[in-house]
Structure formats: C-alpha cells, structure tokens
Chimera marker file (.cmm) of the C-alpha trace (Angstrom):
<marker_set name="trace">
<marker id="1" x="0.321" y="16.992" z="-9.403" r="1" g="1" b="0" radius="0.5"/>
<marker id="2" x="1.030" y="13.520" z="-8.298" r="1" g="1" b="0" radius="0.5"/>
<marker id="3" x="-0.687" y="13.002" z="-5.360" r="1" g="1" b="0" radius="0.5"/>
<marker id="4" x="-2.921" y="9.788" z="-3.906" r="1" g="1" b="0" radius="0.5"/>
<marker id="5" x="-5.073" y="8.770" z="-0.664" r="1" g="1" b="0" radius="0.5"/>
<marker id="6" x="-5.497" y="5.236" z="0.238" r="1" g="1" b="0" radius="0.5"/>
<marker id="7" x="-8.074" y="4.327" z="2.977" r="1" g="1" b="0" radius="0.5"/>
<marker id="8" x="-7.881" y="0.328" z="3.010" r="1" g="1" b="0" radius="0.5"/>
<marker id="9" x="-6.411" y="-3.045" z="4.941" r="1" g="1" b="0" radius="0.5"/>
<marker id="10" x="-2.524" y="-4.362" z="4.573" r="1" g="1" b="0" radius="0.5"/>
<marker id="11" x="-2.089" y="-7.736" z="3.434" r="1" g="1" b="0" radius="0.5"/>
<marker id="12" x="1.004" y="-8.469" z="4.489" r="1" g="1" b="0" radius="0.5"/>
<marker id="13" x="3.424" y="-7.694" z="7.434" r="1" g="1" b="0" radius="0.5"/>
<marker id="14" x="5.796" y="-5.149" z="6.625" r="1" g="1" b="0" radius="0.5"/>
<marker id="15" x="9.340" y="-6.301" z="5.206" r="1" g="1" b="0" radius="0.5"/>
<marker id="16" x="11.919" y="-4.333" z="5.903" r="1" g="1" b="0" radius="0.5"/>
<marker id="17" x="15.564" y="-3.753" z="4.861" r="1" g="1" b="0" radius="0.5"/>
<marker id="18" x="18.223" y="-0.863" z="4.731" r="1" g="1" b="0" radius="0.5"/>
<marker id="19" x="19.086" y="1.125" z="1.436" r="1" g="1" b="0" radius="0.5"/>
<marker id="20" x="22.555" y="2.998" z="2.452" r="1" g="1" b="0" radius="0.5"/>
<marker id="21" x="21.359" y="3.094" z="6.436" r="1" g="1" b="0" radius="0.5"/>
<marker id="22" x="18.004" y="3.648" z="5.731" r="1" g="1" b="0" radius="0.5"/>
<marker id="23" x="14.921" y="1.850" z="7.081" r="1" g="1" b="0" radius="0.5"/>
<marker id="24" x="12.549" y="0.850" z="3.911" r="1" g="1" b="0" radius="0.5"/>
<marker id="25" x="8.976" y="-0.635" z="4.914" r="1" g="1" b="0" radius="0.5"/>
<marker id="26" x="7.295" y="-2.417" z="1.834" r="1" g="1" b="0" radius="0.5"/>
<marker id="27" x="3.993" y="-3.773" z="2.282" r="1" g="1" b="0" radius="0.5"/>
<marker id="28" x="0.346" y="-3.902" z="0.779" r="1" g="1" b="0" radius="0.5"/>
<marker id="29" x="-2.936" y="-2.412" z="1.049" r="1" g="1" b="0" radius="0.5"/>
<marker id="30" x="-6.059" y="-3.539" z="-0.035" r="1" g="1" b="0" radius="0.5"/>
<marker id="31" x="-8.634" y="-0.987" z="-1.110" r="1" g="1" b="0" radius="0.5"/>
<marker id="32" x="-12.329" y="-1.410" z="-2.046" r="1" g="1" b="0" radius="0.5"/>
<marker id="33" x="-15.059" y="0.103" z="-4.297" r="1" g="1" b="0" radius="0.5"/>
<marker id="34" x="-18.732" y="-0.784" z="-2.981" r="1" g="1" b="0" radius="0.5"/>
<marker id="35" x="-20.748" y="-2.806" z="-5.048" r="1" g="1" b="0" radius="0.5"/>
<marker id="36" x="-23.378" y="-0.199" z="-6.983" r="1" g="1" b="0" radius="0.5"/>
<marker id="37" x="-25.957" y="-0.515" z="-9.567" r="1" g="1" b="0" radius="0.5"/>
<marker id="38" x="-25.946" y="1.535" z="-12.631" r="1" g="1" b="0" radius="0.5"/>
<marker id="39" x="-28.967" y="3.706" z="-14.208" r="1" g="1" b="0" radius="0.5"/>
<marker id="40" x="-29.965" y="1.342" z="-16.593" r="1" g="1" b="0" radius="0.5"/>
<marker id="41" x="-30.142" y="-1.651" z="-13.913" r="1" g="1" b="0" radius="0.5"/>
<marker id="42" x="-26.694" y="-3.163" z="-14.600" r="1" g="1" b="0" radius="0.5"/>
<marker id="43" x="-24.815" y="-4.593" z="-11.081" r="1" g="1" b="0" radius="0.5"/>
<marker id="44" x="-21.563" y="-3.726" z="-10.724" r="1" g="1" b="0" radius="0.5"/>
<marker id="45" x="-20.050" y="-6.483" z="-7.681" r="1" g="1" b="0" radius="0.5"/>
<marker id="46" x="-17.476" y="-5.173" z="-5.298" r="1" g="1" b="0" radius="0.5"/>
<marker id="47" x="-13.912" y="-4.256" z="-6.481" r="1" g="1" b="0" radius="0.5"/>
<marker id="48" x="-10.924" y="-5.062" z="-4.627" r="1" g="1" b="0" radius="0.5"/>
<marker id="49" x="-7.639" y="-3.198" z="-5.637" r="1" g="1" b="0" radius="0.5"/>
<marker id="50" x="-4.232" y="-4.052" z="-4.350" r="1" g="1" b="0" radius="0.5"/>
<marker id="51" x="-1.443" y="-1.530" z="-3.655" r="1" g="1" b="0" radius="0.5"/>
<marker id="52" x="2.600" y="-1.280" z="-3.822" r="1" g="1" b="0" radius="0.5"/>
<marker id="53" x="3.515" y="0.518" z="0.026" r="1" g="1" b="0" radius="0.5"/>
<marker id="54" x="6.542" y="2.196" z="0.570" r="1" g="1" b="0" radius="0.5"/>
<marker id="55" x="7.240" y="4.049" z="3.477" r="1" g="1" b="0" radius="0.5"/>
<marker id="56" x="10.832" y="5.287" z="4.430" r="1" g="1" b="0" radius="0.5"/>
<marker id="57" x="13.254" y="6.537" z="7.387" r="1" g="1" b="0" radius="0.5"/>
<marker id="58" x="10.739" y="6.974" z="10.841" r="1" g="1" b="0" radius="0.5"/>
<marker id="59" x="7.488" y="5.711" z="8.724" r="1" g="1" b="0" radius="0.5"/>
<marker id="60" x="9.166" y="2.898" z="8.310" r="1" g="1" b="0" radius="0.5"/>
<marker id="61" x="10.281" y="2.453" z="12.003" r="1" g="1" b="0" radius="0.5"/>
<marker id="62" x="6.718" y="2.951" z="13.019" r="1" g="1" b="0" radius="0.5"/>
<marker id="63" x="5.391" y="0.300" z="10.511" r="1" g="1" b="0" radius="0.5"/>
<marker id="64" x="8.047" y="-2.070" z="11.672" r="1" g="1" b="0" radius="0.5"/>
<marker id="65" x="7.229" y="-1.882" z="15.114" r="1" g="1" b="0" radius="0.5"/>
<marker id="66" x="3.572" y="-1.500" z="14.901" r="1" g="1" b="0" radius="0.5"/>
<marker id="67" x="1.579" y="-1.805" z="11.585" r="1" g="1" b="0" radius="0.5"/>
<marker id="68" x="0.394" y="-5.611" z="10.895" r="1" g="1" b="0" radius="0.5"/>
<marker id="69" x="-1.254" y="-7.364" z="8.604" r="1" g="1" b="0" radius="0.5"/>
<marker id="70" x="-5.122" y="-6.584" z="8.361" r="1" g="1" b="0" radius="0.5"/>
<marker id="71" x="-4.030" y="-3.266" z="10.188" r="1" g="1" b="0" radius="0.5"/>
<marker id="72" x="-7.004" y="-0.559" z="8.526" r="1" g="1" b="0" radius="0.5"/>
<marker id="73" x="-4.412" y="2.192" z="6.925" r="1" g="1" b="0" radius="0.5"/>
<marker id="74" x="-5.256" y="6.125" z="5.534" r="1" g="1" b="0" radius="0.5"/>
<marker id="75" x="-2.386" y="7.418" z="3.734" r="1" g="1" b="0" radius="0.5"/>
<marker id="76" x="-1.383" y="9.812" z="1.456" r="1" g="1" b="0" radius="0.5"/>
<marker id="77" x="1.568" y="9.611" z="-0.878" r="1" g="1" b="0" radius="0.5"/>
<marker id="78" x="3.272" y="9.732" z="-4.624" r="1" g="1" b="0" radius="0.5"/>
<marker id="79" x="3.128" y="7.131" z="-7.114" r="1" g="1" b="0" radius="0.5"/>
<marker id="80" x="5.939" y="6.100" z="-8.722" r="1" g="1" b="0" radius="0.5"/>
<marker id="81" x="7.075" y="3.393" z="-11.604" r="1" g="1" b="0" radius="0.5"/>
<marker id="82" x="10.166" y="1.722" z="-11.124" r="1" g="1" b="0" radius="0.5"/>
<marker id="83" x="11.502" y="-1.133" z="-14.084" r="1" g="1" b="0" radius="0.5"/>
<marker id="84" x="14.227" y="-3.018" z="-13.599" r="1" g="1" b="0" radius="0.5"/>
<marker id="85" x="15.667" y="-6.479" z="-14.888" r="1" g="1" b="0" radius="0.5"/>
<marker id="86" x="15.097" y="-10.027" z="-13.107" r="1" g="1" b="0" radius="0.5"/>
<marker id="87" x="17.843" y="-12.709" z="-12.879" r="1" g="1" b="0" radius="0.5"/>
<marker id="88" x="16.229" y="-14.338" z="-16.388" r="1" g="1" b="0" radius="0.5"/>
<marker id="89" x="16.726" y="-10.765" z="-18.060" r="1" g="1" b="0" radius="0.5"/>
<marker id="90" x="12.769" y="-9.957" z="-18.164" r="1" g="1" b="0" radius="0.5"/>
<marker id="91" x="12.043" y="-6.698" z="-17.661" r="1" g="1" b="0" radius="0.5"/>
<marker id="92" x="10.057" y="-5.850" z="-15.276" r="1" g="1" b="0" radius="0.5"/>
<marker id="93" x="7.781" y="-2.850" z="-13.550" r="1" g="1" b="0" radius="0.5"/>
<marker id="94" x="5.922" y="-1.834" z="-10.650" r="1" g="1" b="0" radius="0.5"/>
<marker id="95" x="4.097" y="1.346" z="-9.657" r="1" g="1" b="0" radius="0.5"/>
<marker id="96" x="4.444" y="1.629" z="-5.625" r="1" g="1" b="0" radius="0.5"/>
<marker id="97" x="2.887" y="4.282" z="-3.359" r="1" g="1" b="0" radius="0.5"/>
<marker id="98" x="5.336" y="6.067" z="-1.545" r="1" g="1" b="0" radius="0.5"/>
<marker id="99" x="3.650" y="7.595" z="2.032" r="1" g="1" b="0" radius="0.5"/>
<marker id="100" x="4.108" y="11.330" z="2.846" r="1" g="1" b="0" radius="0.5"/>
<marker id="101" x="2.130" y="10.851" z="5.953" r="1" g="1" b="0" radius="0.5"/>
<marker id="102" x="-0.262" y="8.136" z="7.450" r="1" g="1" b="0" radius="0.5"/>
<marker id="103" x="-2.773" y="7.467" z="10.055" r="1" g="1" b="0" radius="0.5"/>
<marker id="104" x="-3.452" y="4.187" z="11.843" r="1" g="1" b="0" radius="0.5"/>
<marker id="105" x="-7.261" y="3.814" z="11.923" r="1" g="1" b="0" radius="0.5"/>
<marker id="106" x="-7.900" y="0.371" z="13.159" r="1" g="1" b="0" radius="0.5"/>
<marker id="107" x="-5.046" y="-2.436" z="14.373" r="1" g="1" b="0" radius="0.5"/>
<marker id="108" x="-4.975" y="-5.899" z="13.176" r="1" g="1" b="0" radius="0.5"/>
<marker id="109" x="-7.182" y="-8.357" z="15.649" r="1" g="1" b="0" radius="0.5"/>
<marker id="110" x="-9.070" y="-5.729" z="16.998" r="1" g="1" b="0" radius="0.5"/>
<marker id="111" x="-6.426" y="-4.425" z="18.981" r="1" g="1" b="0" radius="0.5"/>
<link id1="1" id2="2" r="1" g="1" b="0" radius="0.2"/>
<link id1="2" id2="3" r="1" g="1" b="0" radius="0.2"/>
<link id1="3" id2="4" r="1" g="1" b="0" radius="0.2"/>
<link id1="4" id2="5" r="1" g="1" b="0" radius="0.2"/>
<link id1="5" id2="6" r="1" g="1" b="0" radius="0.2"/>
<link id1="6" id2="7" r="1" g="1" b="0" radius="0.2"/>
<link id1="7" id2="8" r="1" g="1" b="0" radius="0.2"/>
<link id1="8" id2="9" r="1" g="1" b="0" radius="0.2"/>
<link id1="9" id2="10" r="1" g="1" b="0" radius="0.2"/>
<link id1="10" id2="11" r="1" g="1" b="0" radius="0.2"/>
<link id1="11" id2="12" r="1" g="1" b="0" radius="0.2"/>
<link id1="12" id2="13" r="1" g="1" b="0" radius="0.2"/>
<link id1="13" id2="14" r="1" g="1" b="0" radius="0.2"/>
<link id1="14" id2="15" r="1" g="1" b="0" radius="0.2"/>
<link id1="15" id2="16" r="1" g="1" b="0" radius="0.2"/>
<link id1="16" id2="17" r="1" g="1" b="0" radius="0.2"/>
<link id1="17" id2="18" r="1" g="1" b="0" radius="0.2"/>
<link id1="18" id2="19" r="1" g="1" b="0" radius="0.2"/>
<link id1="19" id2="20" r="1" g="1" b="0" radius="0.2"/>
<link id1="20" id2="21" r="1" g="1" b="0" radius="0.2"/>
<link id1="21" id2="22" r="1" g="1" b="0" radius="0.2"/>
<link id1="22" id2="23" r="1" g="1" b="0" radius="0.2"/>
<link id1="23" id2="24" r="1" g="1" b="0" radius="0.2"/>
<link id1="24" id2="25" r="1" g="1" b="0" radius="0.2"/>
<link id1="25" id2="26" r="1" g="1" b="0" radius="0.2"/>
<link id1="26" id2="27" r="1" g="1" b="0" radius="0.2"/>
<link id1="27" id2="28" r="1" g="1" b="0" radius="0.2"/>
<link id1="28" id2="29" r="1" g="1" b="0" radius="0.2"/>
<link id1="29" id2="30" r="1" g="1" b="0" radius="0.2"/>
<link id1="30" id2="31" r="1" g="1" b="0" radius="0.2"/>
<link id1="31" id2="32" r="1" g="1" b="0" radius="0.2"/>
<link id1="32" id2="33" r="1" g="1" b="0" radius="0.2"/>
<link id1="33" id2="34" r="1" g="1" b="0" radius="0.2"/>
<link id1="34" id2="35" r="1" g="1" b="0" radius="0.2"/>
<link id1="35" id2="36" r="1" g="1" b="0" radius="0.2"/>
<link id1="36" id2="37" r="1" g="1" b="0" radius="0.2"/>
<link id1="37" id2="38" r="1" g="1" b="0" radius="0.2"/>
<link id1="38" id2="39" r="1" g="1" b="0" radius="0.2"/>
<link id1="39" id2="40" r="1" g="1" b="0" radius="0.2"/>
<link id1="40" id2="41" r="1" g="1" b="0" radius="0.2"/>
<link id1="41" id2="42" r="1" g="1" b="0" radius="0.2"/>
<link id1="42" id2="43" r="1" g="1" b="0" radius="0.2"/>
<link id1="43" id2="44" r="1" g="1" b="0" radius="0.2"/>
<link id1="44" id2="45" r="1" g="1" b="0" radius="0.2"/>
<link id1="45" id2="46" r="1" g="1" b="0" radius="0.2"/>
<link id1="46" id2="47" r="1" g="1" b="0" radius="0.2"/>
<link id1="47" id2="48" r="1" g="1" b="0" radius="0.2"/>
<link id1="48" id2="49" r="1" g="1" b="0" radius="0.2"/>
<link id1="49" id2="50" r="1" g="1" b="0" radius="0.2"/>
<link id1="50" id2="51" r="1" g="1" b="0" radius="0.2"/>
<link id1="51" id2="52" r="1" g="1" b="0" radius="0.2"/>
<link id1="52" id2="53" r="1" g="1" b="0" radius="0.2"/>
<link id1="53" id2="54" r="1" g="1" b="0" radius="0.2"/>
<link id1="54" id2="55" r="1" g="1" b="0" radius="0.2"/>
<link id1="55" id2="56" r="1" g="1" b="0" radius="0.2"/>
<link id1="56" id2="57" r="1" g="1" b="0" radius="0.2"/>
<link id1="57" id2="58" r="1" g="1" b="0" radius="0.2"/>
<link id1="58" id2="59" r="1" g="1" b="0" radius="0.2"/>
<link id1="59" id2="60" r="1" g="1" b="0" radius="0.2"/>
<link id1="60" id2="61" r="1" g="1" b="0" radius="0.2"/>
<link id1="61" id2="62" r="1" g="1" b="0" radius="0.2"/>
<link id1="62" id2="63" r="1" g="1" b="0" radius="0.2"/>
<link id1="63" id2="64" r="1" g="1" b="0" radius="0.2"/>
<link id1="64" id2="65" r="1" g="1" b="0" radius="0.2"/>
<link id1="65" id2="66" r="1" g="1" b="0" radius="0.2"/>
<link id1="66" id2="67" r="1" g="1" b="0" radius="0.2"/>
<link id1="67" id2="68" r="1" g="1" b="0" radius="0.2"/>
<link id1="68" id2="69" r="1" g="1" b="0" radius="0.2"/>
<link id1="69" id2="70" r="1" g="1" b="0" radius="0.2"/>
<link id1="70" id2="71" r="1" g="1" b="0" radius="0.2"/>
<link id1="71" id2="72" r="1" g="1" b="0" radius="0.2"/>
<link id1="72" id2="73" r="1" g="1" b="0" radius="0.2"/>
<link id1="73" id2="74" r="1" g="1" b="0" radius="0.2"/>
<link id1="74" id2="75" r="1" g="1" b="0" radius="0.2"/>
<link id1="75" id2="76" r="1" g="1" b="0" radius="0.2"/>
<link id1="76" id2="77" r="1" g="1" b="0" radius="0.2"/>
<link id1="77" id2="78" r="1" g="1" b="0" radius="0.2"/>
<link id1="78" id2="79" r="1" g="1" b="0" radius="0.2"/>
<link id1="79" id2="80" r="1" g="1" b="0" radius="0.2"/>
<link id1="80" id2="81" r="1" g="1" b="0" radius="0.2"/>
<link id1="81" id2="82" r="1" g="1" b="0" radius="0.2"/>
<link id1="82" id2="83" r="1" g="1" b="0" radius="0.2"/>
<link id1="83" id2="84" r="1" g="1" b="0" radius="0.2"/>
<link id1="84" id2="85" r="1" g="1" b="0" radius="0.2"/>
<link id1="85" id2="86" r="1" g="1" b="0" radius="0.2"/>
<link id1="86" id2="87" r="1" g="1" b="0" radius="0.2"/>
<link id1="87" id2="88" r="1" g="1" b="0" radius="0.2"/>
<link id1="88" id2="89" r="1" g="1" b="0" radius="0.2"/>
<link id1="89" id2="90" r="1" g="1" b="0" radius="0.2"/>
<link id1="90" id2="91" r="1" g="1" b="0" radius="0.2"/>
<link id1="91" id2="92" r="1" g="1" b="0" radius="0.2"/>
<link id1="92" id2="93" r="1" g="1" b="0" radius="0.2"/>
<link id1="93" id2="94" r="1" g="1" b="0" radius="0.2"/>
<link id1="94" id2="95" r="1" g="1" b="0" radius="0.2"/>
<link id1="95" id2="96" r="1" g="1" b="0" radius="0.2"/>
<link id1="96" id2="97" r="1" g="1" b="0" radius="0.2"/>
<link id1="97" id2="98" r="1" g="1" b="0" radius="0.2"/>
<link id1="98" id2="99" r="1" g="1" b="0" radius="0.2"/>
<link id1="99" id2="100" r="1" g="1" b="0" radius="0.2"/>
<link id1="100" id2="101" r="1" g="1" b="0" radius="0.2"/>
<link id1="101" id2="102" r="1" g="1" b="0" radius="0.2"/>
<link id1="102" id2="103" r="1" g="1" b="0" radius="0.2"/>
<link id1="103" id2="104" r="1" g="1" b="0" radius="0.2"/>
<link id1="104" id2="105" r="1" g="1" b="0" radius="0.2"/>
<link id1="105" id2="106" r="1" g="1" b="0" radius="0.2"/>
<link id1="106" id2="107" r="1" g="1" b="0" radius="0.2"/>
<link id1="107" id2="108" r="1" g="1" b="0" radius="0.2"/>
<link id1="108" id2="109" r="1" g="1" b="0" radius="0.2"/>
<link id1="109" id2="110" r="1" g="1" b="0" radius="0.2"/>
<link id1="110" id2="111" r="1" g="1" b="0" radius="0.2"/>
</marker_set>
C-alpha cells in the first residue's frame, strides 16, 4: 500500500503550469515532530521535514486560486520517485506527494 497523510504549513505559493491541458500545482509543506525526551534522559529537539506537493486537474485549480504560503494543509496522497537528467547531464531524483484529497485547516495571515 502506498499511502501518506501530511498535516503541516506550505512554504511556498503554488506554481503552476499545464502538462497536455492540465493544471499541475507544485508546492511545499512543512511538517513537524515535537521535541520529546527519551527513557534514558536523552532530548530529542524539534524536527522539521519538508515535502514535494503535487496536486493535479481541480486540486490544482483550488490551490491556485486559494492555497498560500503558510496556508496549514491535511492531505492524503501517494508518493512517488521521479529521476530525470539536468541540462549538465546529472542525474537527478525527487520523491513528491501526489494529493488524493485535501482539507484547508487554517489560511495564510490568519485569514
């Protein structure tokens, strides 16, 4: 099963372009793990993870029109790696969440 939930902020504004007619919103989200102390006294500070967003077709509409950066995100979605070659012929490779469905919990500003 390839499956993920995301509850965090975006850091950017979504960028979008067309793929055959197509809407494509590429953004990302910044999750966090609380700081916690282990058993044996140890402090483990906070953890902040970054994200790959893709959301396509009306997603994308929506997160042109109204998702922002700081906007507070919970979304569900599918991994997946893409590699491809740069103009300098390095390889590269990304792993990007692509959203199934999404909920807007909190907008950018306070708004």
């Amino acid at each position: 099963m390839n499956k993920v939930f995301l509850l965090g902020h975006t850091g950017t504004d979504p960028s979008i372009r067309y793929v055959e007619h197509r809407p494509v919103a590429s953004f990302t989200l910044a999750t966090n793990e609380p700081p916690r102390v282990l058993a044996d006294g140890t402090r483990i500070p906070e953890r902040t993870e970054w994200h790959n967003v893709v959301m396509t077709d009306e997603h994308a509409e929506f997160a042109e029109k109204y998702i922002r950066k700081g906007t507070r995100l919970m979304l569900e979605g599918t991994l997946r790696t893409r590699i491809w070659e740069d103009r300098t012929a390095i390889k590269r490779k990304v792993t990007e969440v692509y959203v199934l469905s999404f909920e807007v919990l909190g907008r950018a500003g306070g708004q």
